[in-house]
C-alpha positions in Angstrom: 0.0 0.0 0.0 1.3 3.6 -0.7 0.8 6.1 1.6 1.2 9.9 0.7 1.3 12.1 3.3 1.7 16.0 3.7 1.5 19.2 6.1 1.3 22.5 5.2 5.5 23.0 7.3 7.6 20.5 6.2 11.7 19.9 7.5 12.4 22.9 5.2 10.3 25.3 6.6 10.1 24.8 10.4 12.7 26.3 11.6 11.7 30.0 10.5 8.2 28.8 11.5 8.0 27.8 14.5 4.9 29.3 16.7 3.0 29.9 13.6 -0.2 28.6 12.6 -0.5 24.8 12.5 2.8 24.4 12.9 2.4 21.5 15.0 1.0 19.2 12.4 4.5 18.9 10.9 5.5 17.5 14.5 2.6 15.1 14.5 3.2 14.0 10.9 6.8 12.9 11.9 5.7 11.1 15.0 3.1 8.7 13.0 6.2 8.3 10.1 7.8 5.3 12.1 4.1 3.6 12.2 2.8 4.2 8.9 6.1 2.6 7.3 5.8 -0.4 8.9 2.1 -0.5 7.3 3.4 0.8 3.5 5.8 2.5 0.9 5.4 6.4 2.5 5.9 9.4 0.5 6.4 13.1 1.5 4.4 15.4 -0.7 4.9 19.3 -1.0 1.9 20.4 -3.2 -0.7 17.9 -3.0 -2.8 19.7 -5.6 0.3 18.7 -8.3 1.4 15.3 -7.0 -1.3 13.2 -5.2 -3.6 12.4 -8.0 -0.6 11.8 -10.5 1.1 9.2 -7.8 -2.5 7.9 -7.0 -3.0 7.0 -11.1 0.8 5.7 -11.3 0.2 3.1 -8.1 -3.2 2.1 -9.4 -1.3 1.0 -12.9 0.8 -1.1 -10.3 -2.5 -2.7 -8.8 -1.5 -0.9 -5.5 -3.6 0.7 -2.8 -2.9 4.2 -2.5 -4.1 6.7 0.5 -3.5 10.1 0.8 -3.5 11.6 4.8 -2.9 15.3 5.0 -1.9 16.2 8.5 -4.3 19.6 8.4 -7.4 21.1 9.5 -10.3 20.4 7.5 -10.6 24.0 6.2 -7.0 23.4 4.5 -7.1 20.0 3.7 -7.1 19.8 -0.4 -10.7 18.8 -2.1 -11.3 17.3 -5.3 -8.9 15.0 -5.9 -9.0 11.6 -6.9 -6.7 9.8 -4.4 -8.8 8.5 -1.1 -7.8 11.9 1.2 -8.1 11.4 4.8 -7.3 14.5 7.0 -5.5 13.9 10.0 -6.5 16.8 12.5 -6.2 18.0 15.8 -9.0 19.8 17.8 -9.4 21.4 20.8 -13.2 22.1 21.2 -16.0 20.4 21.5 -18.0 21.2 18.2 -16.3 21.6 15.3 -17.3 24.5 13.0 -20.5 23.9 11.3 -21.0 27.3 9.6 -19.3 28.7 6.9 -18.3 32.7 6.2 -17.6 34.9 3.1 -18.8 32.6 1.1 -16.1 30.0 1.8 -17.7 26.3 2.1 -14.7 24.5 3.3 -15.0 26.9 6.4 -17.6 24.7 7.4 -16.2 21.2 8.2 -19.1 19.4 7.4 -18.7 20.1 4.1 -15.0 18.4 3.7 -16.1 16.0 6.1 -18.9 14.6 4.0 -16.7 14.5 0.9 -13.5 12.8 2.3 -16.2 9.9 3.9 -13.8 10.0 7.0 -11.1 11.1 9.5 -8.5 11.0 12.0 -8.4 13.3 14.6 -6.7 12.5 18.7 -8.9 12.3 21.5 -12.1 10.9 22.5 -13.8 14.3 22.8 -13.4 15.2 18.4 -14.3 12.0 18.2 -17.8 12.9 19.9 -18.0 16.1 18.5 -17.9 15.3 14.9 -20.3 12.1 15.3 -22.4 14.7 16.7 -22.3 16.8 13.4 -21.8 14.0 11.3 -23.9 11.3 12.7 -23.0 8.1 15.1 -21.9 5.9 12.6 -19.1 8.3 10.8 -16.0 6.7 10.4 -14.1 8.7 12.6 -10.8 7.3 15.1 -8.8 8.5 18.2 -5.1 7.7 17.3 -2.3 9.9 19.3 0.8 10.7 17.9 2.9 8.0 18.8 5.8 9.7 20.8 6.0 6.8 23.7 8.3 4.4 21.9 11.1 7.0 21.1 12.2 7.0 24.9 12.9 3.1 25.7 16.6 4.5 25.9 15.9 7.2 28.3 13.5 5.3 30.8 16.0 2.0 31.0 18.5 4.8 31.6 16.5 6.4 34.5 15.6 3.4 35.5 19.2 2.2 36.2 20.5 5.0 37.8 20.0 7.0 40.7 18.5 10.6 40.5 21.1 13.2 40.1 20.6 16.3 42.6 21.8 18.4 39.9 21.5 17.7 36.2 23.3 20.4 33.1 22.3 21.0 29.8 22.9 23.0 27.2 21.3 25.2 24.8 22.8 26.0 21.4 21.5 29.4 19.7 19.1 30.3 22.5 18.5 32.9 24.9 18.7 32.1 28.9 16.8 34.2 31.4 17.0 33.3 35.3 15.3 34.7 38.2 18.1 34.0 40.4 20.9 35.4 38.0 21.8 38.5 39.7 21.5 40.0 36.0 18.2 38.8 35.3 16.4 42.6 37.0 18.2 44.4 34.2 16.3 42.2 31.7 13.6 45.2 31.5 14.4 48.7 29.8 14.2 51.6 32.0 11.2 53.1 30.5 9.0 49.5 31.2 10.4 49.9 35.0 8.8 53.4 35.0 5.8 52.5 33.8 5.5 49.7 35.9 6.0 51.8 38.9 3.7 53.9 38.4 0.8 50.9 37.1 1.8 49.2 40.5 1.6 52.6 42.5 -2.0 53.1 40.8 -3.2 49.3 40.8 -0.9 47.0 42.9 -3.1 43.7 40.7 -1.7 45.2 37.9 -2.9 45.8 34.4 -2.3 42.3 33.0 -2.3 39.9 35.5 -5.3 38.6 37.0 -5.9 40.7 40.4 -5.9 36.2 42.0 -2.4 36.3 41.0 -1.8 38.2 44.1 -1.7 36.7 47.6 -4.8 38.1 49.7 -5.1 40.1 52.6 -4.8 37.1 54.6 -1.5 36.0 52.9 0.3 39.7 53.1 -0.8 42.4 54.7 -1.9 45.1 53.0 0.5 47.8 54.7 3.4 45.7 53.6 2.0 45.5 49.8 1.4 49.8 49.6 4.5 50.3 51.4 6.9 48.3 49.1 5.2 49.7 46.0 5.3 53.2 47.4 9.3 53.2 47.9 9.5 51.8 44.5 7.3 53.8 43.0 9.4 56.6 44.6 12.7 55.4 44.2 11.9 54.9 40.0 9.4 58.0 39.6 9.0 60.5 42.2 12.0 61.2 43.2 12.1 62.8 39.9 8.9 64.0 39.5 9.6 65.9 43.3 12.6 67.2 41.3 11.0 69.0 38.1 8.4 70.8 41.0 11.0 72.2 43.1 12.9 73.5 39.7 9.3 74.8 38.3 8.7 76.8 42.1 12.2 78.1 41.9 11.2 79.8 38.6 8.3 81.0 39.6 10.0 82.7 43.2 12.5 84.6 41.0 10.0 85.5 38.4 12.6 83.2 35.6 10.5 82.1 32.1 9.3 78.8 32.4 11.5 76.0 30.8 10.6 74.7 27.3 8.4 71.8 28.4 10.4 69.0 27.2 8.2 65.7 25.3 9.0 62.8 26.7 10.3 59.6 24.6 8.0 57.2 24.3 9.7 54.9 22.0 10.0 51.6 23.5 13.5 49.6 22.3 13.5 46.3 21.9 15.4 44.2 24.2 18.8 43.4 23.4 18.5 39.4 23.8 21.0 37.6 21.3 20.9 34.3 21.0 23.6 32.2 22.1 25.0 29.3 23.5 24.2 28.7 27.7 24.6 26.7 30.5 21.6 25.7 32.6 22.3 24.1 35.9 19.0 22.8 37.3 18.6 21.5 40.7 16.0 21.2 43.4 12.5 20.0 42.5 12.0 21.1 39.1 8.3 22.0 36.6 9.0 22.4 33.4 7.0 23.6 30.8 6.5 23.9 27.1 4.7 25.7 24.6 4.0 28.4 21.9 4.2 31.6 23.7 1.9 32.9 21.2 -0.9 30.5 21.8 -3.4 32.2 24.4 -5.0 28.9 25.2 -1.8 27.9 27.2 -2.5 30.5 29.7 0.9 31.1 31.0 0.0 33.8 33.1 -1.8 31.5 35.2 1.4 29.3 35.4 3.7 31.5 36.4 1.9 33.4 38.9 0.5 30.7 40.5 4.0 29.2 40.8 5.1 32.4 42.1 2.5 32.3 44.9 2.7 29.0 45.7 6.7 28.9 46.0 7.7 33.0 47.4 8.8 31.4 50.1 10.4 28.4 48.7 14.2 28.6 47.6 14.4 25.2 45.7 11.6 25.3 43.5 11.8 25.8 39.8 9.9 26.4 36.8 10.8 26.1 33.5 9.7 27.8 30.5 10.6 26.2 27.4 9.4 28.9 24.6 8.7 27.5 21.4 8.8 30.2 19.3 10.9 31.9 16.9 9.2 35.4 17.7 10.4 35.3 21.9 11.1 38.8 22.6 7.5 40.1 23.1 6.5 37.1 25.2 9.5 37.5 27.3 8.8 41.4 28.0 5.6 40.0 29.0 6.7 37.8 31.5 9.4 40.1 33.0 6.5 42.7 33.4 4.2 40.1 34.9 7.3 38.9 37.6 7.9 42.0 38.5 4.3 42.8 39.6 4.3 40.8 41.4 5.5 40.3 45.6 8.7 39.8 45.6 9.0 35.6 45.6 12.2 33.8 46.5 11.5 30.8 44.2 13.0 30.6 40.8 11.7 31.1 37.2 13.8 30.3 33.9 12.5 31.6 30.5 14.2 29.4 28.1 14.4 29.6 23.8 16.2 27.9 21.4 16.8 24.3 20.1 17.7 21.6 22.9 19.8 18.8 20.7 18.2 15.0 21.5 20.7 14.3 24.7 19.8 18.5 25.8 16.3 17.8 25.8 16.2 14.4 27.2 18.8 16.3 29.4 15.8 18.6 30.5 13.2 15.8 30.7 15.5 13.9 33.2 16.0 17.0 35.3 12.3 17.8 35.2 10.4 16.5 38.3 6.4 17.3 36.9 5.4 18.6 33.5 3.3 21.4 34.1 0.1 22.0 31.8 -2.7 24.9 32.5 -4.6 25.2 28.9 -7.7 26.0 28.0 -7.8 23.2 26.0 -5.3 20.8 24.0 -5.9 18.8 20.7 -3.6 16.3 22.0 -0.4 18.5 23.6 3.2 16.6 22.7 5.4 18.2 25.3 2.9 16.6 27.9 2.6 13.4 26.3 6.3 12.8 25.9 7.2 13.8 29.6 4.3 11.9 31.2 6.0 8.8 28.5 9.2 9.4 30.9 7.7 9.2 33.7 7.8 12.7 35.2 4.2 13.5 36.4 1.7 15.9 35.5 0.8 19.3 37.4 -2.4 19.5 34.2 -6.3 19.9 33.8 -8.8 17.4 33.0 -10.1 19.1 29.6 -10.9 18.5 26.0 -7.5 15.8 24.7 -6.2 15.6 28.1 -9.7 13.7 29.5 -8.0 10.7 27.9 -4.6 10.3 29.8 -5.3 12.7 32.8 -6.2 11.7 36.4 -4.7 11.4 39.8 -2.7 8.3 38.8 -0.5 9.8 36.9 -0.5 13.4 38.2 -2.3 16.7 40.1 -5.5 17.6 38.7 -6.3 21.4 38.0 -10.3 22.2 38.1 -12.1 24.5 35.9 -15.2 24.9 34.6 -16.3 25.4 31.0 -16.5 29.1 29.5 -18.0 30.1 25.9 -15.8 30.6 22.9 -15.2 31.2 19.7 -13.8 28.7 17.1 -10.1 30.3 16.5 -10.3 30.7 12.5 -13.9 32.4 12.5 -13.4 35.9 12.0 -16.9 36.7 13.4 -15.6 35.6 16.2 -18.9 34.4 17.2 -19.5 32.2 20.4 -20.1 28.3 18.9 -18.0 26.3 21.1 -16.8 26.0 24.6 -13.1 25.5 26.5 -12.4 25.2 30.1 -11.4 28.1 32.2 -8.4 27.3 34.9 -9.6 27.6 38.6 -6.4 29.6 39.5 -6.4 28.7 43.4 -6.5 25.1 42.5 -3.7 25.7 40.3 -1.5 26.8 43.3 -2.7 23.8 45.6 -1.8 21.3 43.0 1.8 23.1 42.3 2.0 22.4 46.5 0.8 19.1 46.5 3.2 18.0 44.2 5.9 19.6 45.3 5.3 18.3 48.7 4.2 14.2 47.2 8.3 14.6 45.8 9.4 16.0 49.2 7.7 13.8 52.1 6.1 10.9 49.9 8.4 10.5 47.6 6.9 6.8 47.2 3.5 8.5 45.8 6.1 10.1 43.5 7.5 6.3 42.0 3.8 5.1 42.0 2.6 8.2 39.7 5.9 7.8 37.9 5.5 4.2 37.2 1.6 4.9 36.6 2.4 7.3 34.1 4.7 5.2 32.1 2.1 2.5 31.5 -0.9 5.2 30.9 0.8 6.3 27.7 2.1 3.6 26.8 -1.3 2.2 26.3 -2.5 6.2 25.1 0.6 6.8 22.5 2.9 4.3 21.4 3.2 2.4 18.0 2.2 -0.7 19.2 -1.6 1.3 19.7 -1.3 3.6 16.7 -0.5 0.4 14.5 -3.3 -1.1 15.4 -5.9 1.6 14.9 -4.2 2.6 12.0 -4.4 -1.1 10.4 -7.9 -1.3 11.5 -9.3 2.3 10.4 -7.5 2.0 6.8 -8.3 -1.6 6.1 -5.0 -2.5 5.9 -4.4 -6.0 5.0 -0.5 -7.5 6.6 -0.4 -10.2 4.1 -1.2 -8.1 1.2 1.7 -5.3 2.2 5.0 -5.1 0.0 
């Protein structure tokens, strides 16, 4: 049987875009590669509208089978071609779009869906929610990447040898920024520390983090909060402000002109973060982190200020951001400005870019102690799949993909409760479809209860570990994928090449 297969990135193009649209699906498409080779002759297509049908005529002269699985939303997956097309697509909600705008059928998946006679999507929940548009009996089957197999190595490794205290990796062509780095408060430009002084002295929630993210008046007391902001706010602002009114009420006493008023610069310069090549020592009890820092639905502010919280009094807690992104420098000024709204917290943050190698990363995995997860919602979510795979438990919600792996066996449960939406492409953005909203406060108890299962149970901690292992093993590895795959395609063993 031939098998074409195509996204939209391929190996040429990710690097330059990473953290764009659908992006992803290039990673998915090389995790199901191994699988779909043991099932058939595989080829890569780059424009499916020029080569699938002409491959599709050229294996049907060879009496062969020939499918065509484009790893793509609906909306983008190619119509009207003769080869079999199967789109391969990741979802989030739980409806799929069944309205079309500007004209544009394909907008509504219905449309493709009804053509294509079938699909592969990852989780339970698409399952049910295009059965639910397409009717009960629509062929339509739950097959996650399969990333479990690709870390035998790494789990008989860390299953022979003792934990190290403290693990280093590196990172080639990235940027490194650490909250206990005695550099790291000269990350922000002086004109973001000024206007941060005066946002706190105004609003001490500040304007873009969530007025939770701050401990209560039962936490800190109040006094302590004004008076910190106050000397700051002096110490960056007044001070000078105090200045430019005794200089205007000396003028005025000797009856001097007034100064030229001079206009202040308001042009904000970008930060001056190269990428290079860094040393991260990581030691303690570790979270780590990945995503697109332009993806909203990963809801990073919640993660880091809930960390924050949970650990300002904790020295030997970490989090890890893994940014994967090629456009960092706005998402880092973000985070900067977030920290330093916050109480000062004595527990330690690392914003982290840039390719980790295979040994970096599996580097980062081993020094990981929990995989930490607080989105909206996930059409299947790698990063999580492949740590949980090694064994490192999950800090993570029980929503839309993650309902199928996620539960206190193998981790910390966030709660939430469902909120309306609006399906990402539709520029009405009108409210069709529902996510899950984070429940901040049990965000922070579930960063404490794991922290504390590592520290004081630390057999709990082996028992999620080894829970977590078999979970996706049975979730995500070829073995399962095969299967499905063999089943849902009609693939016949004896009549493969």
């Amino acid at each position: 049987m031939k098998l074409l297969v195509y996204s939209e990135v391929n190996a040429e193009t990710i690097a330059s875009s990473l953290g764009q649209s659908e992006y992803s699906y290039y990673f998915v498409l090389k995790e199901f590669l191994p699988v779909l080779r043991q099932l058939g002759e595989v080829q890569l297509v780059k424009d499916p509208m020029q080569e699938v049908d002409r491959l599709y005529t050229q294996a049907r002269h060879r009496g062969e089978k020939c499918v065509f699985l484009s790893f793509t939303p609906p909306h983008k997956t190619p119509l009207g071609l003769s080869c079999p097309t199967v789109p391969v697509m990741a979802w989030e909600f739980d409806t799929i779009p069944s309205e079309h705008w500007f004209g544009e059928r394909a907008q509504d998946w219905r449309y493709g869906l009804g053509k294509w006679g079938r699909c592969i999507t990852h989780s339970g929940m698409t399952v049910a929610a295009v059965q639910a548009e397409m009717g009960a009996d629509y062929p339509v089957v739950s097959i996650p990447a399969p990333v479990w197999d690709k870390y035998a190595a790494l789990r008989q490794r860390l299953a022979a040898q003792p934990r190290r205290e403290r693990l280093t990796l590196t990172v080639r062509s990235g940027v490194l920024l650490d909250s206990h780095d005695a550099a790291f408060l000269q990350c922000l430009p002086d004109h973001d520390a000024v206007v941060l002084a005066v946002a706190a002295a105004r609003n001490p929630h500040g304007a873009n983090c969530k007025a939770a993210a701050l401990p209560t008046v039962r936490e800190e007391s109040l006094l302590r909060i004004t008076y910190r902001y106050a000397i700051e706010w002096y110490r960056l602002v007044g001070r000078e402000l105090f200045a430019d009114w005794q200089m205007l009420a000396k003028h005025r006493l000797l009856g001097h002109p007034l100064p030229e008023p001079i206009k202040p610069d308001l042009k904000v310069e970008k930060p001056l973060w190269q990428p290079g090549e860094h040393r991260l020592e990581l030691s303690g009890v570790v979270f780590t982190t990945l995503f697109n820092p332009g993806d909203g639905r990963k809801n990073w502010v919640d993660m880091l200020t809930a960390f924050c919280v949970a650990f300002r009094d904790c020295d030997d807690a970490t989090l890890v951001f893994k940014l994967g992104s090629t456009d960092y420098e706005s998402a880092i000024n973000d985070m900067l400005i977030c920290m330093a709204r916050l109480p000062r917290f004595a527990c330690r943050v690392v914003l982290l870019t840039g390719f980790l190698e295979g040994t970096d990363f599996e580097s980062l995995i081993e020094a990981s102690h929990f995989v930490v997860n607080a989105s909206y919602g996930e059409g299947q979510c790698l990063p999580l799949m492949e740590f949980l795979s090694c064994g490192r438990p999950a800090v993570a919600p029980r929503n839309s993909a993650m309902l199928d792996y996620i539960d206190e066996e193998v981790g910390f449960v966030v709660d939430g409760w469902l909120h309306a939406r609006a399906w990402p492409q539709d520029p009405r953005a009108a409210f069709r479809t529902c996510q899950q909203q984070i429940d901040w406060e049990s965000l922070v108890k579930a960063y404490k209860a794991a922290y504390e299962c590592f520290k004081q149970t630390p057999e709990r901690y082996v028992q999620l570990s080894q829970n977590a292992v078999v979970r996706m093993e049975n979730h995500c590895s070829h073995r399962v994928a095969e299967e499905r795959l063999r089943e849902f395609l009609h693939i016949n063993e004896a009549h493969l090449p």
